[in-house]
GUBA-467592 format. One record per residue (C-alpha): residue in one letter; x, y, z. Coordinates in steps of 0.2 Angstrom, whole numbers, padded with zeros to 4 digits, always signed. Each point is the difference from the previous one (the first is absolute). Example, Ala and Ser with C-alpha at 12.3 -4.5 7.8 and 13.67 -1.06 7.14 Angstrom:
a+0062-0022+0039 s+0006+0017-0003 
This chain:
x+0274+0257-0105 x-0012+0010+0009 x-0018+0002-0005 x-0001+0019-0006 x+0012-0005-0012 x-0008-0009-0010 x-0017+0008+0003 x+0006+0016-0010 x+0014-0007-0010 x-0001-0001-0018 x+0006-0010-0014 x+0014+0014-0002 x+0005-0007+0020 x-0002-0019-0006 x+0011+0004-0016 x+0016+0006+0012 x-0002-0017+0012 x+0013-0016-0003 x-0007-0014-0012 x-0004-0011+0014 x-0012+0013+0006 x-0007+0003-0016 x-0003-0019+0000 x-0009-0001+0013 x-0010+0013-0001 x-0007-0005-0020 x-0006-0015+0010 x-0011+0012+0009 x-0012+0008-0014 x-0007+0010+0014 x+0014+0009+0005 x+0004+0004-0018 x-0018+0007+0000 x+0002+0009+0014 x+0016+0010-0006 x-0008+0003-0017 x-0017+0010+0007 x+0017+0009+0013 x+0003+0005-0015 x-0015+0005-0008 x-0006+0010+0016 x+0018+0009+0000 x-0004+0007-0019 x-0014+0009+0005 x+0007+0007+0016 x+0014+0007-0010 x-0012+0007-0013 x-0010+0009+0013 x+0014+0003+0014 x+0015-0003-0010 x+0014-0008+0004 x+0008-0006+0020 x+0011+0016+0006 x-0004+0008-0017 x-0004+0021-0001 x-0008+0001-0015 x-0019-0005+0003 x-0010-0004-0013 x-0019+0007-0003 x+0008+0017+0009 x+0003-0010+0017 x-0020-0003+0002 x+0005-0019+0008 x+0014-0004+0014 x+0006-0017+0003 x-0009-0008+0017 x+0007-0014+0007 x-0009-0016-0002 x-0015-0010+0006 x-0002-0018+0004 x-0011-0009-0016 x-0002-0014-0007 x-0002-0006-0022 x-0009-0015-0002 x+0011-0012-0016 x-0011-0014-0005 x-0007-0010+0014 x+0016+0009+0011 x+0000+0015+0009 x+0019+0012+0000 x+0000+0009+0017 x+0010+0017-0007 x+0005+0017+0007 x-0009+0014-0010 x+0005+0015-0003 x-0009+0015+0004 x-0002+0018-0009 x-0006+0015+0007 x-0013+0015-0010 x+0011+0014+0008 x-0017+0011-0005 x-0011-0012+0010 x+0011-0003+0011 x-0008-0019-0003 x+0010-0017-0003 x-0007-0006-0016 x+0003-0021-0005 x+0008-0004-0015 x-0010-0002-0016 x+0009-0016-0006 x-0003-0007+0020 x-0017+0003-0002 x+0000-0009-0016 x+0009-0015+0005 x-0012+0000+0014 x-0017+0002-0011 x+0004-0016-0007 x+0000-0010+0017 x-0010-0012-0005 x-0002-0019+0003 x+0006-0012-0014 x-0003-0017-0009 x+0018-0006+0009 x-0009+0004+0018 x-0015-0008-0005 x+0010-0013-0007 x+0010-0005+0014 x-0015+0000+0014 x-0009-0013-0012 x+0014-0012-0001 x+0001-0001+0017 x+0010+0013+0008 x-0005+0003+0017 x-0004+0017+0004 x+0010+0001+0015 x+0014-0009-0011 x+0000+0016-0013 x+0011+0012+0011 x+0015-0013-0003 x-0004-0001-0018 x+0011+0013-0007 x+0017+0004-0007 x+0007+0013+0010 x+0016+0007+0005 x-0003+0008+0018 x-0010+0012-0009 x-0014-0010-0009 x-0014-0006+0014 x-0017-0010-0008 x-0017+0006+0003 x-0010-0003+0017 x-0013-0013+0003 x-0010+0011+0001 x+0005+0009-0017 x-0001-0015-0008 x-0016-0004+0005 x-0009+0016-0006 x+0009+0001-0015 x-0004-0020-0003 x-0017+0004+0004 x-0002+0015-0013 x+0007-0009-0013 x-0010-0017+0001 x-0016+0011+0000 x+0004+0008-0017 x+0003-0018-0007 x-0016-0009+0007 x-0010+0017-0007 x+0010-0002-0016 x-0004-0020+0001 x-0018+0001+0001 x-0004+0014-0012 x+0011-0006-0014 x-0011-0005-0017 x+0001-0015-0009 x-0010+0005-0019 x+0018-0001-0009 x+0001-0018+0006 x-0010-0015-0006 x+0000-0012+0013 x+0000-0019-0004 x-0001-0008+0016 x+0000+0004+0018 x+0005-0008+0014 x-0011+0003+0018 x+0012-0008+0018 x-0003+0007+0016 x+0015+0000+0014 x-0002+0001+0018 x+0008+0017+0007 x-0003-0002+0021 x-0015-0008-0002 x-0007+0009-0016 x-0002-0004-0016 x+0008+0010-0011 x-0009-0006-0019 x+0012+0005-0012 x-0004+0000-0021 x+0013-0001-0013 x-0005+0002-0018 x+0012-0007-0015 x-0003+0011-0018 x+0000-0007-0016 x+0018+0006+0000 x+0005-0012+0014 x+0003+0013+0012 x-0005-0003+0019 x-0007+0013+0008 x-0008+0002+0018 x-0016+0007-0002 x-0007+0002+0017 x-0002-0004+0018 x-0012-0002+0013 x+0001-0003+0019 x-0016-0010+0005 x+0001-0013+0018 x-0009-0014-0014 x+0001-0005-0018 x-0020+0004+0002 x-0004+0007-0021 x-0008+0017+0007 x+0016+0007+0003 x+0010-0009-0015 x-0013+0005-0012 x+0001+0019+0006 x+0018-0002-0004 x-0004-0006-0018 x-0014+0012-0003 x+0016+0014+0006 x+0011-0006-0016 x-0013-0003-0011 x-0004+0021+0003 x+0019+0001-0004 x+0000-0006-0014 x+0002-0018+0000 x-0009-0008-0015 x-0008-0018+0000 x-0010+0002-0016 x+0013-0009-0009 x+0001-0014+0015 x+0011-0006+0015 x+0006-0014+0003 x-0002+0002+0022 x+0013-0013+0008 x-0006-0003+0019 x+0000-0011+0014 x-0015-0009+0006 x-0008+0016+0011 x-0019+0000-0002 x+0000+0018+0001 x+0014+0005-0012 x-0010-0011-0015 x-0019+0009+0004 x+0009+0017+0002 x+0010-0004-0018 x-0017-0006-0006 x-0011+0016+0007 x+0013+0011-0010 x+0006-0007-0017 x-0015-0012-0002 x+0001-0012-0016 x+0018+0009-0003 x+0010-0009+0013 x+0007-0015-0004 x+0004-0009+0017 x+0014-0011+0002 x+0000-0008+0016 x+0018-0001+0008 x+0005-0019-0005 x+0015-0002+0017 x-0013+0009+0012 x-0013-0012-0005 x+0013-0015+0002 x+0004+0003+0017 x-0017+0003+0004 x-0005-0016-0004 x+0016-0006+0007 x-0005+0004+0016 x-0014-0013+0001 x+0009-0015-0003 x+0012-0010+0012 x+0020+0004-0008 x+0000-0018-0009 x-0015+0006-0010 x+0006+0016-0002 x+0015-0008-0012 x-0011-0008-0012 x-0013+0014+0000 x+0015+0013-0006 x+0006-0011-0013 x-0016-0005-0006 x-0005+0019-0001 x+0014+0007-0008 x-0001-0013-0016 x-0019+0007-0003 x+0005+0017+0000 x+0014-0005-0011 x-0012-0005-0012 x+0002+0010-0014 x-0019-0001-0006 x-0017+0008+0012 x-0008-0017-0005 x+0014-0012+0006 x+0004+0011+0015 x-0018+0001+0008 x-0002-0021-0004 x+0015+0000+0011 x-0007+0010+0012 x-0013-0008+0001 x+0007-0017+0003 x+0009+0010+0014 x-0016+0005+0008 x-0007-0020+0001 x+0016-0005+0006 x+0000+0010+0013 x-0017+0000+0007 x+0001-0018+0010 x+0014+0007+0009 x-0006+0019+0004 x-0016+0007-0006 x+0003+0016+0004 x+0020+0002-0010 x-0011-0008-0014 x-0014+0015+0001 x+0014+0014+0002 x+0008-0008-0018 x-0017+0000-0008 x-0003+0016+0003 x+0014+0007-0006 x+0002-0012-0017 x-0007+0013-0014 x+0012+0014+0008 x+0016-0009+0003 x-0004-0004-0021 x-0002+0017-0004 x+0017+0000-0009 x-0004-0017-0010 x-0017+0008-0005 x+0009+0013-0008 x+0011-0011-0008 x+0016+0005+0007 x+0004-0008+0014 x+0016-0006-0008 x+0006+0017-0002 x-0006+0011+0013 x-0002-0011+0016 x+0017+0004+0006 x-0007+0020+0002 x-0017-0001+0003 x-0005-0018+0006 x+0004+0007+0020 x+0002+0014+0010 x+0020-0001-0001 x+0001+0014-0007 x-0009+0011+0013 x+0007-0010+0015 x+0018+0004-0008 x-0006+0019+0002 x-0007-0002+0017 x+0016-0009+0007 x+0010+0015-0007 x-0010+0011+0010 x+0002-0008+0017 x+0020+0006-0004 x-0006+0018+0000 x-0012-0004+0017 x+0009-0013+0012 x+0008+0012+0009 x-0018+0009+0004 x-0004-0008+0020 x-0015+0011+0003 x-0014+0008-0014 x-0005+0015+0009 x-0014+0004-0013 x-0008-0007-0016 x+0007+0016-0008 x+0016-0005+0004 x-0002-0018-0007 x-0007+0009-0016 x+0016+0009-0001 x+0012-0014+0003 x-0009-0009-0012 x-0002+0012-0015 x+0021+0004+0003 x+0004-0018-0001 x-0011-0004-0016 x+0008+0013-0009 x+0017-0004+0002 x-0003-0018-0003 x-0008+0007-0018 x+0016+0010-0004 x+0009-0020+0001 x-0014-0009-0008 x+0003-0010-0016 x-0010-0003-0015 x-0011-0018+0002 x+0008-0015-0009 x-0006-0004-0018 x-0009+0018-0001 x+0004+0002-0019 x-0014-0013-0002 x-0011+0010+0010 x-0011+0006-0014 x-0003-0021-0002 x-0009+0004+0017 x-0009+0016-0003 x-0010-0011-0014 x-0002-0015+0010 x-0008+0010+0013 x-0009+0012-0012 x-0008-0016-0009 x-0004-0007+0017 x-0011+0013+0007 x-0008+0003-0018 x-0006-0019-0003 x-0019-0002+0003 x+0002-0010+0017 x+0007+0014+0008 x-0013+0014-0006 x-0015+0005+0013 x-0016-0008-0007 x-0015+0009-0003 x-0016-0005+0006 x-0015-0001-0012 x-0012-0002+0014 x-0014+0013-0002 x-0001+0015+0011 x+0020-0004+0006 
């Protein structure tokens, strides 16, 4: 079958061929678009030149058929190499290109499938394999790929980060950083009183230092994000990410400390045959059902340890009120699977390393950005409400009670001249 066959066949050609042929080309979509736009082009060539061998001209013989040009009609993520055909103005004496060529080619864009693939992995130089074809059908260049990649990625990440929130009430956020080649790339996901998870924002900063993190906060906060109401902020022990969700929701965050990461830091003073006892001991007080029976617990915990490791002992004290936060709210039973850890941040983050593996070398932080914004918002599309969320309105009040009581309210100072 030579090549020029099927690059100006059309489906009238494919309808005369055995079954077997037939066959084998359906399992080619390509080909099958190829013949159709053969198809479409030969219309308009007979509408302005009329017909092959014909006398009788259409538009008083203004156009003459003109042989054909080597082209090429992009199909998805695919590109058709095709013969075009070729009209002549016998006024201008000019070749003029088809309309409906130049309309199949105005709409050479790149697409989600593109930007799909490269996140999942697909090398670049792997794409030019990546495509149905029958000696026709070719994939796009590295190259090709690369710019059309690059285009793309920058219309989500300007999309991403000028997206508004005010239609959205917020219940709690979750704040993780993950390392990107040596970066910290501190990501926020919110979760509505719907039970919708949502990411929020990003932000690339070398520490999880609060000026940076509370710059990000301050961003969705002048997006719309609303915290009158209350958050309930789930984070790891990171100095900075607590002062920079302090500096910008004040009284209105409701901390809960991450209850795993603060097990393994405490872990990680103690020889592996305390270790045991410690966990065992540490999970029964946070399965305490009550604030008051959980922080006795705690407590108990604390003595116990501080004859054998002074310093484990003063990481588990610091961190007592917020590893409670739950049991203060008087939820714990029903919400510390959700919102007791960072799980369900770190379940987002391990997603996106699937879109970035394949990434050996970040060239810029503008590319990181990009990368990253892509990823998040194809790990949205996938993500599912949070266990429980029916009772979420149970949690709005809990929190909205919390941050009312008198204890949490900025005192005013009756010293004269203050």
């Amino acid at each position: 079958m030579q090549i020029n066959e099927l690059e100006r066949n059309d489906l009238s050609w494919l309808r005369l061929q055995s079954v077997e042929v037939r066959l084998e080309i359906v399992n080619h979509h390509l080909t099958i678009c190829q013949m159709y736009l053969n198809e479409l082009f030969e219309e308009e060539v007979v509408e302005k030149a009329g017909a092959r061998y014909s006398h009788n001209k259409p538009q008083g013989g203004a156009y003459s058929r003109w042989g054909y040009n080597p082209g090429s009609v992009k199909v998805g993520d695919h590109r058709i190499k095709m013969d075009i055909p070729r009209i002549r103005n016998n006024e201008t004496k000019q070749c003029e290109p088809l309309d409906r060529y130049q309309q199949v080619r105005s709409n050479d864009q790149p697409t989600e499938q593109l930007i799909k693939g490269v996140l999942l992995g697909l090398s670049m130089r792997d794409y030019d394999g990546v495509v149905d074809y029958l000696n026709e059908g070719f994939g796009m260049s590295k190259s090709s790929v690369s710019r059309s990649f690059k285009v793309k990625t920058s219309e989500k990440l300007e999309e991403f980060e000028n997206r508004r929130f005010d239609q959205d009430t917020f219940v709690g956020l979750f704040i993780d950083g993950k390392y990107l080649a040596s970066e910290q790339i501190i990501i926020v996901l919110g979760v509505t009183n719907q039970g919708v998870k949502v990411p929020l924002g990003f932000i690339q900063s070398h520490s999880e230092h609060s000026g940076p993190i509370s710059d990000l906060l301050s961003d969705l906060v002048s997006r719309g994000l609303g915290y009158d109401q209350g958050l309930l902020v789930v984070i790891d022990g990171s100095k900075g990410l607590k002062k920079a969700v302090k500096d910008v929701f004040g009284r209105y965050a409701v901390i809960q400390r991450c209850t795993w990461h603060k097990r393994e830091n405490v872990k990680n003073y103690l020889k592996e045959e305390d270790q045991q006892w410690f966990t065992s001991d540490y999970h029964k007080a946070l399965d305490q059902n009550t604030y008051k029976a959980a922080k006795a617990d705690i407590d108990r915990l604390i003595k116990k340890i501080e004859p054998i490791n002074r310093s484990a002992a003063n990481s588990l004290k610091e961190a007592s009120e917020e590893i409670l936060t739950l049991h203060k709210l008087k939820l714990h039973s029903s919400w510390s699977r959700t919102f007791a850890t960072t799980n369900v941040i770190e379940n987002v983050n391990s997603q996106l390393v699937k879109y970035i593996r394949k990434v050996r070398y970040w060239k810029t932080s503008d590319m990181r950005y990009r990368w990253v914004a892509a990823g998040l918002i194809e790990i949205e599309k996938n993500m599912r409400k949070i266990n429980n969320y029916r009772k979420l309105p149970e949690l709005e009040k809990a929190i909205n009670d919390y941050i009312s009581a008198p204890s949490r309210k900025p005192r005013i100072s009756t010293k004269i001249g203050t």
